[in-house]
PDB file of N, CA, C and O in Angstrom:
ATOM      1  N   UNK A   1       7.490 -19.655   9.302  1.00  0.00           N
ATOM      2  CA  UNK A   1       7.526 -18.236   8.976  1.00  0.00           C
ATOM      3  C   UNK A   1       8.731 -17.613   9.673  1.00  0.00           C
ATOM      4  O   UNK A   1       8.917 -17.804  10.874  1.00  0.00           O
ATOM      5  N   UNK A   2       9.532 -16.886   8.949  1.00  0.00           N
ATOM      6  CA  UNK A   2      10.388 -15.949   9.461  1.00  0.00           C
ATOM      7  C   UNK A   2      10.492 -14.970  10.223  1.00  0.00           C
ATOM      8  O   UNK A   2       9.990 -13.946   9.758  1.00  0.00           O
ATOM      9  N   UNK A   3      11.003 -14.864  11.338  1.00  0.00           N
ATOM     10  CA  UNK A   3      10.352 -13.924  12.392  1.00  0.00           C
ATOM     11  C   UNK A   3      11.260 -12.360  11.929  1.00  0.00           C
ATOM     12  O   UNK A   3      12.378 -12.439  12.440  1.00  0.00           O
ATOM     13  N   UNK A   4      11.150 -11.425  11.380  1.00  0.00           N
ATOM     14  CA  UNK A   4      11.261 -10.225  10.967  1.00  0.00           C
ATOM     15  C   UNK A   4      11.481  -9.004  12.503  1.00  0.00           C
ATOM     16  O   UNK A   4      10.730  -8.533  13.357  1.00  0.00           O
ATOM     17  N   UNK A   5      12.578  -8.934  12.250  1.00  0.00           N
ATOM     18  CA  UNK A   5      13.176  -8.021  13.467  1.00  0.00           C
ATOM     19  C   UNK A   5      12.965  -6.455  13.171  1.00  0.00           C
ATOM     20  O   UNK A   5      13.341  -5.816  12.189  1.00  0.00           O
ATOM     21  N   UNK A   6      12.317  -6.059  14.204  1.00  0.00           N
ATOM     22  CA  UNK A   6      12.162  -4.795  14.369  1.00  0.00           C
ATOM     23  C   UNK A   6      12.781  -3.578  13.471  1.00  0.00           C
ATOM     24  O   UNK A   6      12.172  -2.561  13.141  1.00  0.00           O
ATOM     25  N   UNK A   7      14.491  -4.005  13.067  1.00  0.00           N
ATOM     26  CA  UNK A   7      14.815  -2.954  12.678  1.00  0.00           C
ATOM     27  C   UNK A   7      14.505  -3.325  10.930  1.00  0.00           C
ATOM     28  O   UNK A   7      14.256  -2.581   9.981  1.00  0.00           O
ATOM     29  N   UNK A   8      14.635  -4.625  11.024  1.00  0.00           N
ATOM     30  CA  UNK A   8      14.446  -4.829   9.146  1.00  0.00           C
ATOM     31  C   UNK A   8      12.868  -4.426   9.138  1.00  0.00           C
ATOM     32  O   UNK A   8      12.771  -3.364   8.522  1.00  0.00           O
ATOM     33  N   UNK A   9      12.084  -4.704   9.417  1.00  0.00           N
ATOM     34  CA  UNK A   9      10.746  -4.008   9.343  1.00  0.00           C
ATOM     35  C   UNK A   9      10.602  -2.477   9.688  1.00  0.00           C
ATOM     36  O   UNK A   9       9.670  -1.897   9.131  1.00  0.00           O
ATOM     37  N   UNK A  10      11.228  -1.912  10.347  1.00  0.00           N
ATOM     38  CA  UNK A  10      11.289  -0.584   9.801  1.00  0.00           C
ATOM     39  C   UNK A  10      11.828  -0.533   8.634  1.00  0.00           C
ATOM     40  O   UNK A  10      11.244   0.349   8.005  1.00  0.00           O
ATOM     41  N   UNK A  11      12.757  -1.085   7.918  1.00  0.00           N
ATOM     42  CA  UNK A  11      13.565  -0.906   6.730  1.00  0.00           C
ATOM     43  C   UNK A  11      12.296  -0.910   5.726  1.00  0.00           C
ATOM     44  O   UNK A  11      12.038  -0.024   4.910  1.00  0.00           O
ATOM     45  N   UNK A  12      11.663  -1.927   5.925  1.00  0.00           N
ATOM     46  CA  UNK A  12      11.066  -2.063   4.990  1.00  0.00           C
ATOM     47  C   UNK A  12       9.848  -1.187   4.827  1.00  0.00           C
ATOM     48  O   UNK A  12       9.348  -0.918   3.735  1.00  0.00           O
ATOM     49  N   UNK A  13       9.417  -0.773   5.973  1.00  0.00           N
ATOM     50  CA  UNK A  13       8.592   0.381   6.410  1.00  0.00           C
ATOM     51  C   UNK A  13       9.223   2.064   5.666  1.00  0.00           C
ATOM     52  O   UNK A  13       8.516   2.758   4.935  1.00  0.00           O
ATOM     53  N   UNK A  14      10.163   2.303   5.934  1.00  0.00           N
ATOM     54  CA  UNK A  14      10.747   3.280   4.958  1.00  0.00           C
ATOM     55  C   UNK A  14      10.910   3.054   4.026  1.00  0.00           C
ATOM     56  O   UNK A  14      10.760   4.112   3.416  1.00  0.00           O
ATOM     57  N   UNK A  15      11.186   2.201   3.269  1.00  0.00           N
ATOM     58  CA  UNK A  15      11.250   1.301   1.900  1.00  0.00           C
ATOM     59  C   UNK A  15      10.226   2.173   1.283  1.00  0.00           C
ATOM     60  O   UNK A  15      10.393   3.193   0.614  1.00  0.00           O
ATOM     61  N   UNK A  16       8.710   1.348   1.773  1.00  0.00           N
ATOM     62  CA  UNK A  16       7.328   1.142   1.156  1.00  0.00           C
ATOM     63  C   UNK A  16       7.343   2.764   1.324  1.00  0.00           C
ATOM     64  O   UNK A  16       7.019   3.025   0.166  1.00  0.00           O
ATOM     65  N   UNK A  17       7.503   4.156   2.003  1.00  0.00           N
ATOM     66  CA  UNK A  17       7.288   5.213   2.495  1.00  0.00           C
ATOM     67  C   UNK A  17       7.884   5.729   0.868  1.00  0.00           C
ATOM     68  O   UNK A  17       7.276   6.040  -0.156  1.00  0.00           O
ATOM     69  N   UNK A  18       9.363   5.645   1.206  1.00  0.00           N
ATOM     70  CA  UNK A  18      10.214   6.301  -0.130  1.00  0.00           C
ATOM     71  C   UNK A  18       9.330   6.429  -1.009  1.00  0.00           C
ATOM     72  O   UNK A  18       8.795   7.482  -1.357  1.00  0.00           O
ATOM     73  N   UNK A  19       8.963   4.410  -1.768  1.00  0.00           N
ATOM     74  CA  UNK A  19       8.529   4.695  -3.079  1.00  0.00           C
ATOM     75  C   UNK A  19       7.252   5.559  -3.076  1.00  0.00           C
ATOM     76  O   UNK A  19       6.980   6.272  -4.042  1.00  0.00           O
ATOM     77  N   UNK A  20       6.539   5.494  -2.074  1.00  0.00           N
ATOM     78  CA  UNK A  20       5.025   5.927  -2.276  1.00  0.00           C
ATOM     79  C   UNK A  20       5.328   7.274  -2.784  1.00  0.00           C
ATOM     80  O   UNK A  20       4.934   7.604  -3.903  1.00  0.00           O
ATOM     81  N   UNK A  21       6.089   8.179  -1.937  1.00  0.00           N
ATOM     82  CA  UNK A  21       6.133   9.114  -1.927  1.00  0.00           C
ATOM     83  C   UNK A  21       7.318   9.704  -3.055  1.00  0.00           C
ATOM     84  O   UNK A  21       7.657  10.878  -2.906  1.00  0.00           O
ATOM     85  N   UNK A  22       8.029   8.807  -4.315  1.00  0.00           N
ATOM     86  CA  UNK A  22       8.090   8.923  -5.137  1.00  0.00           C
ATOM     87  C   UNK A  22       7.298   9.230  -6.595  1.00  0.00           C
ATOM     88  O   UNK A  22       7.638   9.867  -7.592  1.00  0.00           O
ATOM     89  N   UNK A  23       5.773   8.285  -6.157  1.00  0.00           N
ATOM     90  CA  UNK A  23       4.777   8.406  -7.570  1.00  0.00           C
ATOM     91  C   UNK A  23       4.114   9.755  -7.420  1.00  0.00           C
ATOM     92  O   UNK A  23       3.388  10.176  -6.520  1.00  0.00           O
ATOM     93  N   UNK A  24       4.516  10.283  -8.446  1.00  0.00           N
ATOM     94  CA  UNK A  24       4.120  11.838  -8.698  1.00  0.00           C
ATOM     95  C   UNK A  24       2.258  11.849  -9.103  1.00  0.00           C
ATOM     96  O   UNK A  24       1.592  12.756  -8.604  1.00  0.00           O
ATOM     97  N   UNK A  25       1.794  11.157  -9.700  1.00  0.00           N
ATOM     98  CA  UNK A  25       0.065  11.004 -10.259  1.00  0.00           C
ATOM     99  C   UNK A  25      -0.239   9.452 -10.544  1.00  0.00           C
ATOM    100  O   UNK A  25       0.384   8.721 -11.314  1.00  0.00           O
ATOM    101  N   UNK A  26      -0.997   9.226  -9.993  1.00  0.00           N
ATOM    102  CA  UNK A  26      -1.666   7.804 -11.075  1.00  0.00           C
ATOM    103  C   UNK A  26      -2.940   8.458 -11.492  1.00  0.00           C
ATOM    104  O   UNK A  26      -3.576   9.333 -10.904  1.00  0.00           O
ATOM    105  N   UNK A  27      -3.308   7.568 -13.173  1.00  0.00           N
ATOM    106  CA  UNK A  27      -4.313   7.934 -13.620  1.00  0.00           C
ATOM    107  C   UNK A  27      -5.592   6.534 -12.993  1.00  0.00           C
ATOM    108  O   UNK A  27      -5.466   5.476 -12.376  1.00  0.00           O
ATOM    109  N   UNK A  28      -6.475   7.120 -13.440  1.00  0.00           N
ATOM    110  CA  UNK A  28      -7.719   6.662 -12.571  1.00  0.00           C
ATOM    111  C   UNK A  28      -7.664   4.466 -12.819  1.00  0.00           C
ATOM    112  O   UNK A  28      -7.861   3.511 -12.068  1.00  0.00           O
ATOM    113  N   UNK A  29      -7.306   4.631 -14.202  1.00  0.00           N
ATOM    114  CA  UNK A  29      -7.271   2.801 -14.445  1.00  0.00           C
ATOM    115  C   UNK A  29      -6.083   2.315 -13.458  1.00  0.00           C
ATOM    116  O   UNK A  29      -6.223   1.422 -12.622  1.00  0.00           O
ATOM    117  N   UNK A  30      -5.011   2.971 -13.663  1.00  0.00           N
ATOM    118  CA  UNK A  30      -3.441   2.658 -12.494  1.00  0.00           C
ATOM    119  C   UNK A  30      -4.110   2.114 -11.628  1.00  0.00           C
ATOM    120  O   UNK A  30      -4.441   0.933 -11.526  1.00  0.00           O
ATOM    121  N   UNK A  31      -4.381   3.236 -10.793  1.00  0.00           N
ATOM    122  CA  UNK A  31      -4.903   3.304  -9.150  1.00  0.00           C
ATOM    123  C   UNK A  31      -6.042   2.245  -9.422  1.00  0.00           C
ATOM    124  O   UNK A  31      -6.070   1.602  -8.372  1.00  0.00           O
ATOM    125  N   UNK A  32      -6.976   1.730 -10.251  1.00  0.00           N
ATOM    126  CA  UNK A  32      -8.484   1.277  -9.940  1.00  0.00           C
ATOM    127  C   UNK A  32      -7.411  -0.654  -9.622  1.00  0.00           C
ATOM    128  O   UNK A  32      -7.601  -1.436  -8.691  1.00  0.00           O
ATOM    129  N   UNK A  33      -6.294  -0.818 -10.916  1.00  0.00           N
ATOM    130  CA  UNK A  33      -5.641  -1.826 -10.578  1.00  0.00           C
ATOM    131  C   UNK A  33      -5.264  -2.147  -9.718  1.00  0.00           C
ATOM    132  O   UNK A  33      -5.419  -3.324  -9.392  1.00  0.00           O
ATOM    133  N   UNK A  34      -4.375  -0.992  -8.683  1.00  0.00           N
ATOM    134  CA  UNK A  34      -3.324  -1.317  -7.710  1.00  0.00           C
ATOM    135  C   UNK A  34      -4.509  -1.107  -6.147  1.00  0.00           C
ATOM    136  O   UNK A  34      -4.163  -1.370  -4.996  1.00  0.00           O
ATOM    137  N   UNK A  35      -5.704  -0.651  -6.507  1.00  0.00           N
ATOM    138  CA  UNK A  35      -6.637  -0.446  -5.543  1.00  0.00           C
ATOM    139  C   UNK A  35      -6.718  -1.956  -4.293  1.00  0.00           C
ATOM    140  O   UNK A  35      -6.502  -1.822  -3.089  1.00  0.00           O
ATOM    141  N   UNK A  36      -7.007  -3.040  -4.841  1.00  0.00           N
ATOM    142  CA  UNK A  36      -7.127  -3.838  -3.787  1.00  0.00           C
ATOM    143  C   UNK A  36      -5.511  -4.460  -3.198  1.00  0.00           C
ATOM    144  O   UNK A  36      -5.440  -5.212  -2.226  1.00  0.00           O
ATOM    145  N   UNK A  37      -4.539  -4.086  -3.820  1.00  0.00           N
ATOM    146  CA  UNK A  37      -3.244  -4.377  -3.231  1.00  0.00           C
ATOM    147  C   UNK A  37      -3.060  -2.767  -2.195  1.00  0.00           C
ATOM    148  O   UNK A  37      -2.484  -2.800  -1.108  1.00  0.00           O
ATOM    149  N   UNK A  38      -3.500  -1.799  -2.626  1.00  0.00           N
ATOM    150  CA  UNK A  38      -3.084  -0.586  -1.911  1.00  0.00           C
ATOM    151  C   UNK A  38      -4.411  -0.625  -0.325  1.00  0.00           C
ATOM    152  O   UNK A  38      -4.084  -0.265   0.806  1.00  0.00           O
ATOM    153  N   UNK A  39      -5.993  -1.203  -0.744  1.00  0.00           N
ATOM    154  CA  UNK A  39      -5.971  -1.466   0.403  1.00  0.00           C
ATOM    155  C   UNK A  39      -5.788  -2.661   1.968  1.00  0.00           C
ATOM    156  O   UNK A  39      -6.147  -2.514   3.137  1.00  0.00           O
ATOM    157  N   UNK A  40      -5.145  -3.679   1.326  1.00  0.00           N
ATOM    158  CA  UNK A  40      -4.797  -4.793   2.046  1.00  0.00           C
ATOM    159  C   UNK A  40      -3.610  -4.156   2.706  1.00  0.00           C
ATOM    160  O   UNK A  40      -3.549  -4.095   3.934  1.00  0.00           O
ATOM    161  N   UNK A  41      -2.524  -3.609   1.818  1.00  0.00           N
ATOM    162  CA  UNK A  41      -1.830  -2.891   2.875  1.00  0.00           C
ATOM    163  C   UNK A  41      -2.047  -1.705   3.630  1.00  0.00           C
ATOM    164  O   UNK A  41      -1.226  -1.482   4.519  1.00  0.00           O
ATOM    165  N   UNK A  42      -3.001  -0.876   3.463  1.00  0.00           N
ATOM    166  CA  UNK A  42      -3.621   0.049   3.978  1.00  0.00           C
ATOM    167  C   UNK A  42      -3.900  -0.383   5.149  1.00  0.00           C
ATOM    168  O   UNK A  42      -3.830   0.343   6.140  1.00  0.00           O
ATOM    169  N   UNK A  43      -4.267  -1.676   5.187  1.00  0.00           N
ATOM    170  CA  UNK A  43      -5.213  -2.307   6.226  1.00  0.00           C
ATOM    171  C   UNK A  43      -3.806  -3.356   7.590  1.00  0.00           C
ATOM    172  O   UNK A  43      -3.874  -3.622   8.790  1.00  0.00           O
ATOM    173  N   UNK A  44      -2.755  -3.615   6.525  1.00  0.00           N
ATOM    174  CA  UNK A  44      -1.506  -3.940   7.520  1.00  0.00           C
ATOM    175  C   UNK A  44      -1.096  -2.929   8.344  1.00  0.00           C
ATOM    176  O   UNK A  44      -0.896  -3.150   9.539  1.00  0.00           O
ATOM    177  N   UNK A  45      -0.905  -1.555   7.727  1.00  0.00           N
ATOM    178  CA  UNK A  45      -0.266  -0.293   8.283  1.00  0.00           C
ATOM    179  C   UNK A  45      -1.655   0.241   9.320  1.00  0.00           C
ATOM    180  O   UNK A  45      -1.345   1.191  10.039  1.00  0.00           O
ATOM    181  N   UNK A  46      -2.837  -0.154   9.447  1.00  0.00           N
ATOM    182  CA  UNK A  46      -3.699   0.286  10.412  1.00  0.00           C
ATOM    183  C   UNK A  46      -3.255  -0.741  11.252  1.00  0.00           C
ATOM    184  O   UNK A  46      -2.537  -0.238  12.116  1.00  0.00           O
ATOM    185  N   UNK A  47      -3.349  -1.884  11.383  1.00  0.00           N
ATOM    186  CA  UNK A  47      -2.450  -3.452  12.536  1.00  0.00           C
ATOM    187  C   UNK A  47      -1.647  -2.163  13.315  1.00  0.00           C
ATOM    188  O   UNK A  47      -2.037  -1.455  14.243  1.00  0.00           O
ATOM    189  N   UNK A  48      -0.202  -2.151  12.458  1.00  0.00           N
ATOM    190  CA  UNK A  48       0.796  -1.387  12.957  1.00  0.00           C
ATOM    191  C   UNK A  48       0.363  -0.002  13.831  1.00  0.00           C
ATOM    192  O   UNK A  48       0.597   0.120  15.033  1.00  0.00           O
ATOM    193  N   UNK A  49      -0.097   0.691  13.266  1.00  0.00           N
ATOM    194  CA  UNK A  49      -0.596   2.072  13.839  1.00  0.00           C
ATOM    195  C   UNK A  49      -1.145   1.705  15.513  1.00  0.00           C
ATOM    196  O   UNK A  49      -0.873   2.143  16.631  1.00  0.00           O
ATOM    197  N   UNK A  50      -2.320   0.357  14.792  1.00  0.00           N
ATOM    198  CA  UNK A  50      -3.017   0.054  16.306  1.00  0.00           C
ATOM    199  C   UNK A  50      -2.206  -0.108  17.550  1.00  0.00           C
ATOM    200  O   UNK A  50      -2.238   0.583  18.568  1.00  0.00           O
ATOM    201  N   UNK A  51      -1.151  -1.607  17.156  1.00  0.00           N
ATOM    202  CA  UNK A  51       0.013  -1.793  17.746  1.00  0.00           C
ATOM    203  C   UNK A  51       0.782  -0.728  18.369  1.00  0.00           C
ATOM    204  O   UNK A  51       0.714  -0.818  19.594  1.00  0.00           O
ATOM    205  N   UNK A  52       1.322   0.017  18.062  1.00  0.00           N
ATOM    206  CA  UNK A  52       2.154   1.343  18.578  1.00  0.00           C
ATOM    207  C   UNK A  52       1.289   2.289  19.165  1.00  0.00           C
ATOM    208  O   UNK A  52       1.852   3.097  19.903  1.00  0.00           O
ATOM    209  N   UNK A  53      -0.313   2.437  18.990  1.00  0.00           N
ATOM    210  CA  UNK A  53      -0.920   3.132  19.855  1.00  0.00           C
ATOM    211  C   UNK A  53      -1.312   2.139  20.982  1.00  0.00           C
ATOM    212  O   UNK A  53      -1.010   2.422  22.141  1.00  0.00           O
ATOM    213  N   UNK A  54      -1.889   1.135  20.730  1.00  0.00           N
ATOM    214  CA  UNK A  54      -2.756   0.651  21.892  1.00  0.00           C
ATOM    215  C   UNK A  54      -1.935  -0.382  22.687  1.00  0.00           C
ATOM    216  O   UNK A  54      -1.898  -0.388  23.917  1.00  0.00           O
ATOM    217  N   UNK A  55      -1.106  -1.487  21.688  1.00  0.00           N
ATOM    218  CA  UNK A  55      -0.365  -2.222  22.597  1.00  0.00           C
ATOM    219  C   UNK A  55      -1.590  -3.581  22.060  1.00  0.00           C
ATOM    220  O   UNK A  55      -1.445  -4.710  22.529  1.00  0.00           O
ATOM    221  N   UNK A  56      -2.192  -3.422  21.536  1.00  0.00           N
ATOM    222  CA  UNK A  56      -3.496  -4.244  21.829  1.00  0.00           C
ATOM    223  C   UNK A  56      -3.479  -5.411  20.574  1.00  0.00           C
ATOM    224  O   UNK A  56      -4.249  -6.320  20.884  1.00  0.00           O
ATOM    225  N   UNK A  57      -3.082  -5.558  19.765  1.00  0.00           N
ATOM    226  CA  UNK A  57      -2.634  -5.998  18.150  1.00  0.00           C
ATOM    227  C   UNK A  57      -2.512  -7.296  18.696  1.00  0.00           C
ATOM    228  O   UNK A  57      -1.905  -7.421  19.759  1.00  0.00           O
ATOM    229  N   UNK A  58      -3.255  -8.806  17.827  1.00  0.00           N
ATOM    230  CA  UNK A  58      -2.498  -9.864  18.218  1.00  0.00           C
ATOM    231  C   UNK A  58      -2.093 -10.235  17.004  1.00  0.00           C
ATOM    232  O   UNK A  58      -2.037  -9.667  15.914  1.00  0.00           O
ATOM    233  N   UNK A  59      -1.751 -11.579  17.504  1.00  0.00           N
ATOM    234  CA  UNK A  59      -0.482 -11.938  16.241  1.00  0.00           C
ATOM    235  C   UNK A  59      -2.012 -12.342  14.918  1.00  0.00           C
ATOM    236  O   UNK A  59      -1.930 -12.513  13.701  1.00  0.00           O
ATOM    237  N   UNK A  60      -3.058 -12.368  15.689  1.00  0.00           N
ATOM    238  CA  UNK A  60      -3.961 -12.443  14.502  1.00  0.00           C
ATOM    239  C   UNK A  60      -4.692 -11.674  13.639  1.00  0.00           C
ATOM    240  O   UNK A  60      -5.152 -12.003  12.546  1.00  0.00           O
ATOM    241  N   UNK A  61      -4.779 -10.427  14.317  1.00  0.00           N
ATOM    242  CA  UNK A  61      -4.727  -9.457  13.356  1.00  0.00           C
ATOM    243  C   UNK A  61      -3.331  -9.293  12.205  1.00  0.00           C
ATOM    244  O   UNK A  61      -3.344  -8.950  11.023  1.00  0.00           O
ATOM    245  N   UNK A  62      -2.573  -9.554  12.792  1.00  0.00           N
ATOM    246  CA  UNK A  62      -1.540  -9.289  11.520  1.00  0.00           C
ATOM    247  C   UNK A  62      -1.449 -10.512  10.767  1.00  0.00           C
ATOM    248  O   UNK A  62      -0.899 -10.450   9.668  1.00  0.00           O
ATOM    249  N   UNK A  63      -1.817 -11.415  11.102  1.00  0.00           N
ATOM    250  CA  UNK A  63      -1.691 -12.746  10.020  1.00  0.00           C
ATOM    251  C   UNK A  63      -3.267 -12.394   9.173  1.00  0.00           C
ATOM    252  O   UNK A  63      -3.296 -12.600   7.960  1.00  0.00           O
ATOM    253  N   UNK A  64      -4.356 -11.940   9.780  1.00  0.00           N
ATOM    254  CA  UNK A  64      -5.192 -11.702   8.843  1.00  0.00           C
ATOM    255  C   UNK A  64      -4.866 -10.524   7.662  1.00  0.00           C
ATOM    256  O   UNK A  64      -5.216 -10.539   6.482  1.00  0.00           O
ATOM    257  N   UNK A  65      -4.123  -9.563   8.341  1.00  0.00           N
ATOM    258  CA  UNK A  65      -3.355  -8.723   7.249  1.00  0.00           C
ATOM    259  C   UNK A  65      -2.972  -9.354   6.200  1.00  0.00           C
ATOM    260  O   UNK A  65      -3.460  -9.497   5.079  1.00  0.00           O
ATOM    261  N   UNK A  66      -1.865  -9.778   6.797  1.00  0.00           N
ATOM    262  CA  UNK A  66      -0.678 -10.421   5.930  1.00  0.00           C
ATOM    263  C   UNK A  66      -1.530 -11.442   4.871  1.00  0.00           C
ATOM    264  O   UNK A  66      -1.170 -11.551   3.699  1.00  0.00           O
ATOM    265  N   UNK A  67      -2.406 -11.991   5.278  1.00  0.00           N
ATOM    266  CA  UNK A  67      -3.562 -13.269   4.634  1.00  0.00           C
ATOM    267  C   UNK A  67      -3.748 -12.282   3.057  1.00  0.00           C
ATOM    268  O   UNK A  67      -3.498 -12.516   1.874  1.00  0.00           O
ATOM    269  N   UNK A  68      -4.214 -11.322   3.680  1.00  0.00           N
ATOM    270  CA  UNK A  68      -5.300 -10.235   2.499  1.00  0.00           C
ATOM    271  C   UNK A  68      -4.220 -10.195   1.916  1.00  0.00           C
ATOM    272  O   UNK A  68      -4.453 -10.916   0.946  1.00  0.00           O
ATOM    273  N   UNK A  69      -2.859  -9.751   1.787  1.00  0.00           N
ATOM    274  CA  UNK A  69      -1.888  -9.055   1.388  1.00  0.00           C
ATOM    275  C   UNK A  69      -1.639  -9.899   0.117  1.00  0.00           C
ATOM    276  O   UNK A  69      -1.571  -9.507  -1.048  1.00  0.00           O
ATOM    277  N   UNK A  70      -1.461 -11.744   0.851  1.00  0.00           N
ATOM    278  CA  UNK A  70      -0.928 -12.816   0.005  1.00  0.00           C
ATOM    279  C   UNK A  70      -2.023 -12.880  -0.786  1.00  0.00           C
ATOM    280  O   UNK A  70      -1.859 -13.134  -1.979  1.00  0.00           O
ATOM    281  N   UNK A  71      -3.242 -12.675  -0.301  1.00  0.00           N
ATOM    282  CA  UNK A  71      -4.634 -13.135  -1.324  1.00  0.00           C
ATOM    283  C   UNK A  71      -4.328 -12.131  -2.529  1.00  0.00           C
ATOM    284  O   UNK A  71      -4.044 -12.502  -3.667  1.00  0.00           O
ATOM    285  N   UNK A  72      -4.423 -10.888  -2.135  1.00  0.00           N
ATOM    286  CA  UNK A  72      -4.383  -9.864  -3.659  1.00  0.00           C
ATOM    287  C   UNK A  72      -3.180 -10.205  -4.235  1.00  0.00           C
ATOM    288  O   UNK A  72      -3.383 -10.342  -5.441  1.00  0.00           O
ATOM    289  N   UNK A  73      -1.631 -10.478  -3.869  1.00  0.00           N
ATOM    290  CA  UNK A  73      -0.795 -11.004  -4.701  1.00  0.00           C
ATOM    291  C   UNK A  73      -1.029 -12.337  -5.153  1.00  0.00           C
ATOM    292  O   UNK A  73      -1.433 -12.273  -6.314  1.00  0.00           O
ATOM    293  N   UNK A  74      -0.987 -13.009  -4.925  1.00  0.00           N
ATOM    294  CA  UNK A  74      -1.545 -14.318  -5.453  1.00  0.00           C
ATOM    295  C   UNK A  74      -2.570 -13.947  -6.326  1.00  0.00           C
ATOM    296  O   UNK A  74      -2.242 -13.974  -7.512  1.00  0.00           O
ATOM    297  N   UNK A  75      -3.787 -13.587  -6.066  1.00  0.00           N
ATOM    298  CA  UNK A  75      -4.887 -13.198  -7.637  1.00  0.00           C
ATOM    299  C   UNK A  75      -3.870 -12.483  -8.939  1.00  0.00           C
ATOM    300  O   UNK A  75      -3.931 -12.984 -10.061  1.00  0.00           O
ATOM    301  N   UNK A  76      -3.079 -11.450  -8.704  1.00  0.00           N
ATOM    302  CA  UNK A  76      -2.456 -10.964  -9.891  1.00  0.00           C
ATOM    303  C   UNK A  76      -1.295 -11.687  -9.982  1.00  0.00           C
ATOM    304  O   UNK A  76      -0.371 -10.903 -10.200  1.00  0.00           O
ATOM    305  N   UNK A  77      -0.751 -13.317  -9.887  1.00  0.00           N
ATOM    306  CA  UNK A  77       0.033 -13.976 -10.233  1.00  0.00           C
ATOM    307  C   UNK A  77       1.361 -13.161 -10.353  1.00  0.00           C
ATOM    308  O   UNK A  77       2.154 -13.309 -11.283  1.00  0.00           O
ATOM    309  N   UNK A  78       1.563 -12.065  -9.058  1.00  0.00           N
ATOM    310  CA  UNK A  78       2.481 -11.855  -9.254  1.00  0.00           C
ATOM    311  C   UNK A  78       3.156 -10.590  -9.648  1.00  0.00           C
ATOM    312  O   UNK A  78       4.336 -10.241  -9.665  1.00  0.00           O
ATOM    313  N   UNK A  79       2.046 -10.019  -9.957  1.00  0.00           N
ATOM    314  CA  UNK A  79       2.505  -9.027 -10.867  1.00  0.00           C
ATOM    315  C   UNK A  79       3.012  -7.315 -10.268  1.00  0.00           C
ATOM    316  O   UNK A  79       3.554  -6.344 -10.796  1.00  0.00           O
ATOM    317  N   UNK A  80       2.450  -7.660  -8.822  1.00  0.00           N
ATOM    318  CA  UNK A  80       3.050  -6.657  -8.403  1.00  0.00           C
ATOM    319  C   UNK A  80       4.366  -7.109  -7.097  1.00  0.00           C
ATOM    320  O   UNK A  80       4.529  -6.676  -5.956  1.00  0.00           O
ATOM    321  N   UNK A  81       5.018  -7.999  -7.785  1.00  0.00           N
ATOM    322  CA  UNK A  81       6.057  -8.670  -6.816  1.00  0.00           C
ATOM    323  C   UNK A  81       7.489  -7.862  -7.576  1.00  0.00           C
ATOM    324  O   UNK A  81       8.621  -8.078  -7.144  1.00  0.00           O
TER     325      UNK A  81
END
């Protein structure tokens, strides 16, 4: 695994911020699709949050993140890559 440096993970952290805060509405089927990819990362960005508050985060909480993340991409073959 590639070890991801602080500043490219912010990059990518503003990245994911931009677009979100680009989508003007989803209708209820959108969102019901993108629901278990929106909360696996929901659930990476709580890791992070923890991390920067507590200090307390191990590398296994974020590989269980990251796990969920690959599981919901992998089920939609992709489709939100």
């Amino acid at each position: 695994m590639a070890t991801v440096h602080p500043n490219e993970f912010s990059q990518v952290v503003q990245h994911a911020a931009a677009e979100l805060n680009a989508i003007d509405w989803l209708d209820q089927a959108t969102a019901r699709e993108l629901g278990p990819l929106a909360e696996a990362t929901a659930n990476m960005f709580m890791v992070l949050f923890y991390q920067a508050e507590t200090g307390l985060a191990t590398r296994d909480d974020f590989l269980k993140a990251r796990t969920q993340i690959q599981n919901v991409l992998s089920a939609h073959n992709g489709r939100f890559q």
